[in-house]
Structure formats: C-alpha cells, structure tokens
N, C-alpha and C positions, 0 to 999 in steps of 0.2 A: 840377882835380887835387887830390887828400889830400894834407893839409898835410905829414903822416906821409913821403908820397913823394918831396913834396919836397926837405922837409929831412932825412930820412931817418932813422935806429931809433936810432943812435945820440947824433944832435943831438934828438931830438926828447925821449929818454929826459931828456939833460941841462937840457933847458927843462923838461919836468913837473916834472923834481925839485926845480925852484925855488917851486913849490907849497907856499905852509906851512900850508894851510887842511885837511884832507881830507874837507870838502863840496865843494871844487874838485875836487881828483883824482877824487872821487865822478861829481860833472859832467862831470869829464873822456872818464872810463870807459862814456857812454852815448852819447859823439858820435858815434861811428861804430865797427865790427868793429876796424879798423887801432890805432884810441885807445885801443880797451878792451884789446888784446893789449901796447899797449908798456907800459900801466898793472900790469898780472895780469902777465908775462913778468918785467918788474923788479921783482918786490917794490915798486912805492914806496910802497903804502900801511902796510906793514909798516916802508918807512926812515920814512916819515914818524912814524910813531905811535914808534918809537925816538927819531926826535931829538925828535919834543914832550916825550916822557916818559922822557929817559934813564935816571932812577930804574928802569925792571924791564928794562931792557937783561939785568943780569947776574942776576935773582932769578927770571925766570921762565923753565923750565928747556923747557918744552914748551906749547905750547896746542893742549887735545885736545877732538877732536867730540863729540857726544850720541852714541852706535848707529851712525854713520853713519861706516861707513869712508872714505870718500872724497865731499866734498860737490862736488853735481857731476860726479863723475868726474876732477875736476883738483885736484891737490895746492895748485898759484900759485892758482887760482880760489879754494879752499876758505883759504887765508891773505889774499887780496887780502878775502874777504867779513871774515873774523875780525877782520886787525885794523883794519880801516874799524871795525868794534862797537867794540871795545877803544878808538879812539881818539875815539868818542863816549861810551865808556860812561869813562873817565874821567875825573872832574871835576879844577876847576882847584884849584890848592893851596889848601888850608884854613886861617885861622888856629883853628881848634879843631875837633876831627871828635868831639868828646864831645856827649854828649845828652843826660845826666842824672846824676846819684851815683848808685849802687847802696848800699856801704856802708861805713862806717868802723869802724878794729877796736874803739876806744873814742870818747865824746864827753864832754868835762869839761861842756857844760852845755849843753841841747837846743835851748836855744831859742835864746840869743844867740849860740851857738858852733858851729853844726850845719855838718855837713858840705856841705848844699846851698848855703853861702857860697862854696865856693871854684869854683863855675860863677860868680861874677860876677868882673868884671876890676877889678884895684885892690883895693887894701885898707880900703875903704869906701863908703859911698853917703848920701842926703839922711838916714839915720835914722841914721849913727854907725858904728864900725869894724863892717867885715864879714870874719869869718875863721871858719878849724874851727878848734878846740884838744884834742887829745887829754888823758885824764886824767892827774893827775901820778901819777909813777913812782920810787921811791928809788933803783932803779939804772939809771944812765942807756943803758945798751946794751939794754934793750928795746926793740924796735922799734914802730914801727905801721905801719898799712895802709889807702888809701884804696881803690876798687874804681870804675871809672866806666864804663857804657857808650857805646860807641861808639856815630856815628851811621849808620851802615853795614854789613853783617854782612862784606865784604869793604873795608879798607883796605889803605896804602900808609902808613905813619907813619914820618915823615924824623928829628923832633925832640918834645922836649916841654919846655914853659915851668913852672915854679915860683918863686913867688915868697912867699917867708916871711913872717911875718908880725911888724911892732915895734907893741912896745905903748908908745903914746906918754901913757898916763896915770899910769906908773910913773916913779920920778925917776929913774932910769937910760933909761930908754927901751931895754929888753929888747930884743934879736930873738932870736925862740924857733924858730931853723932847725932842721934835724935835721945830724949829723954827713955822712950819707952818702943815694944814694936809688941804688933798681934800681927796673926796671921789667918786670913780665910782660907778654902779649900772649897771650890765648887765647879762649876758649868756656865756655858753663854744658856740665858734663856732661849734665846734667837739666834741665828747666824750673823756674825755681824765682819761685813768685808771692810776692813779699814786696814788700814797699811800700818805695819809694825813700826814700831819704836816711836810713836808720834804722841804728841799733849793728849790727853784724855778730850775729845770732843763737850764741847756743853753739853749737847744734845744726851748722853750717856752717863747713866746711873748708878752707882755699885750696887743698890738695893736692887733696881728696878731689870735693870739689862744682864744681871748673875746670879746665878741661882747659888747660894753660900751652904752646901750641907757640914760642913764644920767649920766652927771660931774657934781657935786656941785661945789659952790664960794670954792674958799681956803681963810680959815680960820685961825686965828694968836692961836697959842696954847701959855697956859699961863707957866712958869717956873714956876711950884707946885708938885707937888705928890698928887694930889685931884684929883677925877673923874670928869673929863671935861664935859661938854654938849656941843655939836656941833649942834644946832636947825640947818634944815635946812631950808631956804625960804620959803617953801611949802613943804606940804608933796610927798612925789615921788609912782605913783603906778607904778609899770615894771613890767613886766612878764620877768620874771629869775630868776637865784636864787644865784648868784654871787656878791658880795662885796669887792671892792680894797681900801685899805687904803693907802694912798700916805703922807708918812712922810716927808718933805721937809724942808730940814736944819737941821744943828747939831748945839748944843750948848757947850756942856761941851767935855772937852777931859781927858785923865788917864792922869797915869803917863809914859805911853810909845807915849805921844804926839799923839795919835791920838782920832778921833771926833767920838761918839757913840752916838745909840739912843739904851733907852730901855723904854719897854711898861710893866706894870703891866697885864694891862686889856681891854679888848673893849666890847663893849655891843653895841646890835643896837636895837631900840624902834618902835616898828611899829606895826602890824596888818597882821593876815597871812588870806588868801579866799579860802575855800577848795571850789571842784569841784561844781557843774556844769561849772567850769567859768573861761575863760582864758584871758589873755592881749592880744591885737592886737594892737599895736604900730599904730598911722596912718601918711600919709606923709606930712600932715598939720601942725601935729604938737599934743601935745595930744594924746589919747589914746584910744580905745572902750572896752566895754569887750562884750568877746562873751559866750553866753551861752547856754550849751546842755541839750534838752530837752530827750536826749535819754543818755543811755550808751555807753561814747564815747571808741570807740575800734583801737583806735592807724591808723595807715598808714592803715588797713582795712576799715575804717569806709568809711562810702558816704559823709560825711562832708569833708571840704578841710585842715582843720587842718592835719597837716603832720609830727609832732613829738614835743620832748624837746623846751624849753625855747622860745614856744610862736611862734614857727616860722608856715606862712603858706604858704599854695599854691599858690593865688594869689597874694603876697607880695611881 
C-alpha cells in the first residue's frame, strides 16, 4: 500500500512540511504520482523557500516565466519547478557581497590612502593603518562618495557595516567619521571600462552614468572607530550590481584647518541569486523575478530580456 494512502493527503501534507532541505521535497516529489501531487498540490516548495528566506516573502511581488504561459500546462507545477530554482538559486547570507571598489569622489593621497583599503576588514595589516581619506575640505557639509560593485548582478542586501577610521599617530587620536551616510543600490546606465579603485573621472555622474533604483533613509553615523551596522528598513532585492556610499558631513579637521573623512572598511550583508532568474523592477512599485526555463543566450535569445543590469524590452 502508498504510504500517501495510508496516512492520507492531509497527514502526509503535515509530515512533508517538516522537510527543511528542498533537495528532499525535491526527492520527495519523484517517489511515486501520489508524492509528487501532495508535494505540487500544496505549494510546499514555494512554503519551504518562504520560510528559508523570509527576507522576499514581502518584496517579490510576482515570479514570471520566459514566453511560456504556462509551464507545463499547470500553474502548482510551474511554481513547485520555480521555487525549487529559487531555493537553490539562493545563497546563504553573505558577510560582504562587494567585489571590488569602482570609485571614490576624491583621494587625499593614492597610494597610502586609496580607496581599494576599505575591502580589507580592520583598520590595518602587517604594513601599518589601512584606510581611504578623502581630500580636506573647508566646509565641512560637503559630502563624499564611495562607489563598489556588487558580487552578483541580482542581490538581497539586508545591512551594511562601516567602520571609520582613528588615526592613532596624532596626539588626540582623531576619528575622522562622517556626520551622516545613505546608500543607493542601482546599475551602470552604460558600460563603463575604467580601471578600479581610481578618483571618480569629471567626465562621470552619479545621476547621469547610474541608474539608482533604491535610496535608503540617511542614517546618523556614530563618532567611534567600531564597525557600524546600518540595518536597512527592509531588506532591498534590485537587479544590478552597483552600491553608492554617500558620506555626508565632516567632523574632525587637521592641523592645516581642513574637514576629512576617512573609512577603514565597508561590508555589505545580503544574499547573492544565481541564474535562472532576473529582477524586473515593476512601475507600481515592487519588483518580479523573472525566470528562464531555457539557457538564456543574451540579445539572441526569443525572450525580451535584452542585456546588463535587469534592463528589458518592454520596460
């Protein structure tokens, strides 16, 4: 006798869903017609991948197929395959989903102060402090800006770590924090080949050359040398893979009277989605993800997907 019949659709629904693996339920779903129907019937691959990842419970407003109205011919089928993906396609929490510096808006001095220090954790290593320091400034409400890419063109970023930077060779022992920081989350409009960790070019715009689909609240930074947490509201999923740090306000100044910000470190906390599956921003508000059931082949493909950073055809 099926175990199913035994115990019947509704005891048996309540022991799958004690499953917290979904390579199990996966196994489940191939023992027999009866297993695979109470598996696809209840959703439980869709509760399961909700309770591993309650973070896009409320952020992901739709998940929609390549061309294909109905995969399958079944609604439960075509979600029991999706979020099985989704619950492999994404990773465990990151302590940093950064991948490299792109750019800083100024640097006081390139070689001991460059911006590619604040990818290393602590504010120092076996060769002596490691920090950026933007150039000094006489009025201290100018801001600055660091720029980093992501390691993923789709993220999930929950929080993000700063931690200032004291300079412990001055008799005061400075910390040169910034007053306040926000944080965008977007895409290059354009392709842009510039060699990492360099001054932000004139020529280059934060408006103009990045597409920003979310600003976080600005946030008050504390006067410490400790690694800050900046929780955001909610967690943010975006399709891109660009991060702006907006340092807003100076505090401390030298002794040649002008207002400096230096950063030890930054970390950003989140969750990276490998493939099948992209963001598609919608104009409501919110987000979908879209997911390919084939091997997606770039601006060839029959899908309208049409390159980099989420962007599509009929958008």
């Amino acid at each position: 006798m099926d175990l199913i019949q035994w115990l019947g659709d509704d005891m048996s629904t309540k022991v799958f869903s004690y499953l917290d693996d979904p390579r199990d339920l996966i196994r489940v779903s191939v023992v027999s017609r009866s297993w695979k129907k109470i598996v696809i019937q209840n959703d439980l691959c869709k509760r399961l991948c909700l309770k591993m990842f309650p973070e896009i419970s409320g952020l992901v407003h739709s998940i929609e197929v390549d061309n294909v109205i109905e995969l399958d011919g079944n609604l439960l089928e075509r979600n029991h395959k999706i979020y099985a993906c989704l619950a492999f396609g994404l990773t465990p929490m990151r302590n940093n989903c950064i991948s490299k510096s792109l750019f800083a808006s100024s640097t006081n001095d390139d070689w001991d102060e460059n911006f590619k220090n604040t990818l290393e954790p602590g504010d120092g290593n076996e060769d002596g402090p490691s920090y950026w320091s933007s150039i000094g400034q006489s009025d201290p409400s100018i801001p600055e800006a660091l720029v980093y890419k992501l390691c993923s063109n789709i993220c999930l970023v929950s929080e993000i770590h700063i931690q200032p930077y004291q300079d412990y060779f001055e008799d005061d022992c400075p910390i040169y924090s910034a007053k306040a920081v926000r944080f965008r989350l977007g895409c290059e409009r354009h392709d842009m080949e510039v060699e990492s960790n360099t001054v932000v070019p004139d020529s280059l715009t934060f408006n103009e050359d990045f597409k920003w689909t979310y600003t976080s609240p600005v946030f008050p930074m504390s006067h410490d040398d400790m690694l800050q947490t900046f929780k955001l509201p909610e967690p943010v999923l975006f399709g891109g893979d660009v991060l702006l740090v907006e340092l807003l306000g100076r505090i401390k100044e030298k002794e040649d009277n002008l207002f400096y910000i230096c950063i030890s470190h930054v970390q950003v906390v989140g969750r990276t989605i490998s493939p099948p599956f992209i963001v598609r921003k919608c104009e409501r508000g919110g987000c979908s993800l879209r997911y390919f059931s084939h091997v997606h082949r770039g601006v060839w493909c029959r899908c309208r997907f049409i390159g980099g950073g989420g962007r599509w055809g009929d958008c």
